[in-house]
matplotlib code that plots the C-alpha trace (Angstrom):
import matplotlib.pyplot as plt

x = [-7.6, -9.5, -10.0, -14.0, -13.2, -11.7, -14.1, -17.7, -16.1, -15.3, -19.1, -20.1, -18.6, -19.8, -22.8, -22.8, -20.9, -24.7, -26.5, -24.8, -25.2, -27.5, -30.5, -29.4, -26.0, -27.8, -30.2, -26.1, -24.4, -27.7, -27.7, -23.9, -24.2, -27.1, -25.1, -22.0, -24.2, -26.4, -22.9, -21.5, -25.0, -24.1, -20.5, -21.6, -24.3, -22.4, -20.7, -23.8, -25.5, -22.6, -23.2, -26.5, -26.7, -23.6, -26.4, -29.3, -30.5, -30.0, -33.4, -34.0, -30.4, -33.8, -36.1, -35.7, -35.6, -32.5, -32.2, -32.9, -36.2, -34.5, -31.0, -28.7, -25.1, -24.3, -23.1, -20.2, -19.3, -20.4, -17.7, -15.2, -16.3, -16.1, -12.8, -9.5, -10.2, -7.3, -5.0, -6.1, -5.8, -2.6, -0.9, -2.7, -1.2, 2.2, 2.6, 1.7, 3.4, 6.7, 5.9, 5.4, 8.4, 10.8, 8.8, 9.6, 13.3, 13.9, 11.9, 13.8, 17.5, 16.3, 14.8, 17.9, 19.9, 18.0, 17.2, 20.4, 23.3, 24.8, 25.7, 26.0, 22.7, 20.6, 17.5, 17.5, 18.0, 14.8, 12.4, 13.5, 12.7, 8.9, 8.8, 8.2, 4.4, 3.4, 3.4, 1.0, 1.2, -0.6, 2.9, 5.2, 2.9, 4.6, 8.2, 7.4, 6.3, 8.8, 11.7, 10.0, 9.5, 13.3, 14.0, 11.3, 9.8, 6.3, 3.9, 6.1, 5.4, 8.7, 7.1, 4.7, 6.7, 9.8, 8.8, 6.3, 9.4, 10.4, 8.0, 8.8, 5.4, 7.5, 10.1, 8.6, 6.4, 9.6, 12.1, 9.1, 9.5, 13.1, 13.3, 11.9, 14.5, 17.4, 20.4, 22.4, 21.9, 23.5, 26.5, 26.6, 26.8, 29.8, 31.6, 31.4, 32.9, 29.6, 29.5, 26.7, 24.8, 25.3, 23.6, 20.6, 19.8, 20.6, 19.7, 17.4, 15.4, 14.3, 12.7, 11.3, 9.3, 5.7, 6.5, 7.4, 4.4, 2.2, 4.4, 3.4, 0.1, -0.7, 1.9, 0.0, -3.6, -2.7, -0.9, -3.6, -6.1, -3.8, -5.9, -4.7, -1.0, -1.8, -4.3, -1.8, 1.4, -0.2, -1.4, -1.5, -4.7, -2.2, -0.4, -3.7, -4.2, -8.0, -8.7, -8.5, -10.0, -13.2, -13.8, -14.7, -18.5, -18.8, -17.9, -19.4, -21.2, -23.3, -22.9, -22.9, -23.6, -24.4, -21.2, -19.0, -20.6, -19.9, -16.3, -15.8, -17.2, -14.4, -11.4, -12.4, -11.6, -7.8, -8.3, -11.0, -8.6, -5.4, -7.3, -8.9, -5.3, -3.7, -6.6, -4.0, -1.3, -3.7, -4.1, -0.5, 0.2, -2.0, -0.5, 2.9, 2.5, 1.8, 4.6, 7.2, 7.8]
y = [-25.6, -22.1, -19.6, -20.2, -24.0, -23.5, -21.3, -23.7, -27.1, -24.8, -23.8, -27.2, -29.0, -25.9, -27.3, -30.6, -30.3, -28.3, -30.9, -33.8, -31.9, -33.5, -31.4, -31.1, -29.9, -27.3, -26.3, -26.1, -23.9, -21.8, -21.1, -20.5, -17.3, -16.0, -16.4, -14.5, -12.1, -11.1, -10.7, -8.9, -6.5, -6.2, -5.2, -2.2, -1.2, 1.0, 2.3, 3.0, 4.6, 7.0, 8.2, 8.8, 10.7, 12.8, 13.9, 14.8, 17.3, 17.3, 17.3, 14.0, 12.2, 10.2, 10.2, 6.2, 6.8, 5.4, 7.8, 10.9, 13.1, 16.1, 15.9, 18.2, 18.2, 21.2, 19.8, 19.1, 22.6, 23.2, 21.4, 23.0, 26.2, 25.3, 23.7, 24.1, 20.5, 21.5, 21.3, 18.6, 16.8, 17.7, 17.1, 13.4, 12.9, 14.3, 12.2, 9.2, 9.6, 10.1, 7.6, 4.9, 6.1, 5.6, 2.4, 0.9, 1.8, 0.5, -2.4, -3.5, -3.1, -4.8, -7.7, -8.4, -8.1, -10.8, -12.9, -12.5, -12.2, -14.5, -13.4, -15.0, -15.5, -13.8, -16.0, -15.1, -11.4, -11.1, -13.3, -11.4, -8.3, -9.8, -10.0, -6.5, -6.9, -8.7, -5.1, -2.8, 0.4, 2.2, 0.5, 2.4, 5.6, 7.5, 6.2, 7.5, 11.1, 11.5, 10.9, 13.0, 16.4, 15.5, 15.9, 18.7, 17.2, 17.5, 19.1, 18.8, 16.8, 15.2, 13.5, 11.9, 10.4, 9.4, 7.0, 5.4, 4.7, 1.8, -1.3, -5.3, -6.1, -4.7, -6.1, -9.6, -9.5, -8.3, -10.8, -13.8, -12.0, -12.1, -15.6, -16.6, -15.0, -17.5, -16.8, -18.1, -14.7, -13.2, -15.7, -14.4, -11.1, -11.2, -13.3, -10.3, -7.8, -6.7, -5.1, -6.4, -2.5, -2.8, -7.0, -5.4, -2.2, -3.4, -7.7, -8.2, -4.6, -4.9, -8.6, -7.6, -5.0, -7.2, -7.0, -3.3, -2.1, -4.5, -2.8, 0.8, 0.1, -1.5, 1.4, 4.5, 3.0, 2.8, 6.0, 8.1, 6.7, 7.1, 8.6, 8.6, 9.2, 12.6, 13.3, 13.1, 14.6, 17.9, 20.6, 23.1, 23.5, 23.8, 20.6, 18.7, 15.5, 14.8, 12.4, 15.0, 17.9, 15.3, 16.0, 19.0, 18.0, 16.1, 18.5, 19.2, 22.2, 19.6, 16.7, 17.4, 14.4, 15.1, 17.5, 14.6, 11.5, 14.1, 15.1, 11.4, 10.3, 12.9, 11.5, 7.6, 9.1, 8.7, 4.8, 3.8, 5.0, 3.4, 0.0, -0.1, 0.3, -2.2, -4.9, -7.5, -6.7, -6.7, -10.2, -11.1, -9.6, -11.9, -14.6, -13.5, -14.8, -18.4, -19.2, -19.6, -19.7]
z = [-32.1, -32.9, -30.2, -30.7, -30.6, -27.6, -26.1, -27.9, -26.1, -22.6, -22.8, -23.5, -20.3, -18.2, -19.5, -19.1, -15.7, -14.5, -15.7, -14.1, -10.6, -8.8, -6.8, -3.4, -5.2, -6.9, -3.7, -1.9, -4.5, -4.9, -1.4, -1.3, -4.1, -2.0, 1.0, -0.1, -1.8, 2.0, 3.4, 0.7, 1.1, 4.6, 4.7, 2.0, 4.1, 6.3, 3.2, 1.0, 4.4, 5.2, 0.8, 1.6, 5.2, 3.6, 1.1, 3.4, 5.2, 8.9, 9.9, 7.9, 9.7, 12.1, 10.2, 9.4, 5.0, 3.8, 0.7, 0.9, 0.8, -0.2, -2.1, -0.8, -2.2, -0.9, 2.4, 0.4, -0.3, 3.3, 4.4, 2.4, 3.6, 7.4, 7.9, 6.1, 4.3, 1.7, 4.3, 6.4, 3.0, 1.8, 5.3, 5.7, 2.2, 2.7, 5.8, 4.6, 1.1, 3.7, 6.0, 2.7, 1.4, 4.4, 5.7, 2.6, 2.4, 6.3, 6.0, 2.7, 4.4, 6.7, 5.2, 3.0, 6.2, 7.5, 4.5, 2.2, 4.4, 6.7, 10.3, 14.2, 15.6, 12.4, 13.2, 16.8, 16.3, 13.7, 16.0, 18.9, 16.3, 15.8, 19.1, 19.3, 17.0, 20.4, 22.2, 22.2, 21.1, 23.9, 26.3, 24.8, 24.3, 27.1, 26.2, 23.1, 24.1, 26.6, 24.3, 21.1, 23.7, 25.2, 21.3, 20.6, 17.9, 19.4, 17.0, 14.2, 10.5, 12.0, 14.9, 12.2, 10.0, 11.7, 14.3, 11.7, 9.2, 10.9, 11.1, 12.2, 10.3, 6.7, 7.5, 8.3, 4.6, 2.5, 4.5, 3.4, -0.5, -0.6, 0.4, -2.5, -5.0, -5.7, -4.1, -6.9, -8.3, -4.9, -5.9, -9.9, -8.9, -6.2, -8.5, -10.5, -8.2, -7.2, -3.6, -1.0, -1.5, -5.4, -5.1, -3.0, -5.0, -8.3, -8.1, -5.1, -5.1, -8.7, -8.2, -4.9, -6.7, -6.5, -2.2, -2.7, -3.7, -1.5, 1.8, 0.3, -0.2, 3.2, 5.0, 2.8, 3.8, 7.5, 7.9, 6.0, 8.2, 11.5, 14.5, 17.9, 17.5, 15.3, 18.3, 21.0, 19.3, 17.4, 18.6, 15.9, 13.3, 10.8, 10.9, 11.8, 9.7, 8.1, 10.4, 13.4, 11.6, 11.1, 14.9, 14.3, 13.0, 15.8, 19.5, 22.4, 20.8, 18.7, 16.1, 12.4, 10.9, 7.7, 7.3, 9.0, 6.4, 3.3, 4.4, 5.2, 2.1, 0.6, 2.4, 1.6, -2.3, -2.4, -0.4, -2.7, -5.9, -4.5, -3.9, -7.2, -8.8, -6.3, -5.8, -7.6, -4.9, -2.0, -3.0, -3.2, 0.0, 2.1, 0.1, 1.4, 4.4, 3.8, 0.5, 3.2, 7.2]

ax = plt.figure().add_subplot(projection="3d")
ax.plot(x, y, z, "-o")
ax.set_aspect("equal")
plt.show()
């Protein structure tokens, strides 16, 4: 059958399927599409609203006009010109391009550990390992700072990245990702001579690639955006992240809204790019979770 064939007889049961719904069908899927599309309205409200207020004057932030009255685009510049935005950028990057890098790398040993190899009480070990999601962060804050200034790694790109390089929740998605690759390969390659490192960087790693890049994705998002530990840990302007220096539009000497929207807007550039590229693995990441307890 021709591709147009094809395409004329898939058009015609569209059709006919329409016309054989009945009216209170129609009413229901009608009212589903202008459902989704109100809610998908009012998730990008708070989106479109923080484009516009970056692009306003101050004096028009309450005045109730959702677009501007005057366009101003120089708050952009402004921005630039007020804080060391080139640095806060390149440090929020650099730390979470380290932080994907060695999350990734831990998490995968890990996983194969616990999904490939066979050892006393394996199962027991990793939930006991999960276990550890259950706690909040804010518990082991202290613990945490006291053993980093023991160390002097306070204020440091070091206290950044390394505690974040280790994660249960990476090791959990790749463990669920590794399951599914056949362990006959595992068998193929130690029957020829190849070593347990050589059968996960050369056999498992390469087919785990899909769960690789889900794992960076999820760890560069979350670490780019990472508040309260960069608050606590640094101290100098230097090694501030972008999320920090942001708090600087909005002190006790005064809230610049405009300037904090437009250098928002700026640092949502890099997250809007790397889910555009990666929508297809976002996907396959929350389907990770449910292909196999």
């Amino acid at each position: 059958m021709a591709a147009h064939d094809y395409l004329d007889e898939k058009e015609t049961r569209t059709a006919q399927g329409f016309r054989k719904r009945t009216p209170l069908q129609a009413v229901v899927t009608i009212g589903g599409y202008v459902l989704l599309t109100a809610t998908a309205l009012t998730m990008m409200y708070p989106f479109l609203w923080m484009v516009a207020t970056s692009l306003k004057p101050l004096s028009e932030v309450q005045s109730g006009h959702f677009l501007p009255m005057e366009w101003r685009f120089a708050n952009y510049a402004e921005v630039i010109r007020t804080i060391p935005f080139g640095r806060y950028y390149f440090n929020s990057v650099f730390v979470a391009a380290w932080v994907t890098w060695g999350q990734v790398l831990t998490s995968a040993a890990a996983a194969y550990a616990f999904s490939r190899l066979r050892w006393k009480m394996r199962d027991q070990v990793f939930l006991l390992y999960l276990a550890t999601l259950m706690v909040p962060g804010l518990v082991t804050l202290i613990p945490n700072y006291w053993v980093l200034t023991t160390l002097k790694l306070i204020n440091t790109y070091t206290v950044l990245i390394l505690p974040a390089c280790f994660s249960a929740y990476g090791t959990f998605l790749l463990r669920q990702f590794m399951l599914t690759i056949p362990t006959s390969l595992d068998e193929a390659a130690e029957i020829d001579g190849a070593s347990h490192w050589q059968i996960f960087w050369d056999v498992v790693m390469p087919l785990a690639r899909p769960g690789l890049i889900v794992l960076a994705i999820f760890t560069f998002m979350g670490n780019y955006q990472s508040f309260f530990w960069p608050l606590v840990m640094i101290k100098d302007d230097f090694l501030r992240t972008l999320p920090i220096g942001l708090l600087y539009f909005d002190s006790t000497y005064g809230r610049e809204t405009t300037l904090l929207m437009a250098a928002s807007v700026m640092a949502m550039i890099p997250l809007i790019v790397l889910f555009v590229v990666g929508q297809r693995f976002f996907v396959r990441g929350i389907q990770l979770g449910a292909v196999k307890g």
